[in-house]
C-alpha positions, 0 to 999 in steps of 0.5 A: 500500500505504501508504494502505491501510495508513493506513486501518485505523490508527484512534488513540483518545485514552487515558483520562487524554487523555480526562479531562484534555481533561473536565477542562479543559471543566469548569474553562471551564465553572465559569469562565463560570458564576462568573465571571472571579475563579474563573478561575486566569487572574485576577488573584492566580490561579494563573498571575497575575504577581507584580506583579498579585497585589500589586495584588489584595492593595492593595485596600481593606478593606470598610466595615463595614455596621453593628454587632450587640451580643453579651451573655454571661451566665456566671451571676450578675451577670457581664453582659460585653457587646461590640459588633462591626463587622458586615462582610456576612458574619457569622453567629450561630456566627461571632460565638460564635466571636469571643467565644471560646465554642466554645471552652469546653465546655459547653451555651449558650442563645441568643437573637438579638434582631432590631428591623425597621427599618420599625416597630422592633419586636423580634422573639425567636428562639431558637437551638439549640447544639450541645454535641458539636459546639460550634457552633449547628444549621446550620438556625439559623446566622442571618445577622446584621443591623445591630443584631442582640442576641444574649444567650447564657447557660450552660446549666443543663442538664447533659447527662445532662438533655440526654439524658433530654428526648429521650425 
């Protein structure tokens, strides 16, 4: 009677067994695709003793790659220029970002001057920005390369002129 019994005795996982078993897939899944460091088993992750996570923070700073030059014109002769060390990851919004302009209302005329390291010739690019959302167009949120210009000059448009181009 007992194995009958145990016959018709079916179990079925519950819902949260079934997404915490999905979820735990996922996580070996992401952690094969990006790699160890993504993996809270890496060292300094969630489950890394303390003398490991003191071991990922002893390592070294990156060495910069180069320079890019910004020039900030906020009209008349007030020419500031700064230079800025260029780690790899710098984009033309970061580096507005350090200089303290999204800060500032207001509109901002961008360009990035690129010189080709083969033949030295410059090349122009013109950036938009953004006035509402104080940051350059994400489609125009170039990389920086050593070397880089960028000239930013306050805008003459107000923006009402802003509003009427659009027509």
């Amino acid at each position: 009677m007992v194995a009958a019994d145990l016959r018709s005795f079916s179990v079925r996982p519950s819902r949260r067994a079934v997404r915490s078993g999905l979820t735990a897939a996922l996580m070996l899944v992401a952690g094969g695709s990006f790699g160890c460091s993504s993996s809270p088993f890496a060292a300094g992750g969630l489950f890394a003793p303390a003398d490991a996570v003191a071991d990922a923070d002893a390592t070294p700073q990156a060495q910069p790659q180069g320079q890019y030059l910004i020039e900030v014109r906020r009209g008349g002769s007030d020419v500031e220029s700064n230079s800025h060390p260029l780690y790899g990851t710098e984009t033309v919004n970061t580096a507005l970002e350090k200089a303290g302009l999204t800060k500032k209302k207001g509109g901002w005329d961008i360009e990035l001057i690129r010189t080709n390291p083969q033949n030295g010739m410059r090349h122009k690019m013109h950036v938009d920005y953004d006035r509402a959302e104080r940051r350059v167009r994400y489609e125009q949120d170039y990389a920086l390369f050593p070397n880089d210009h960028l000239i930013v000059k306050k805008s003459e448009e107000s923006p009402l002129d802003e509003l009427f181009s659009s027509f």
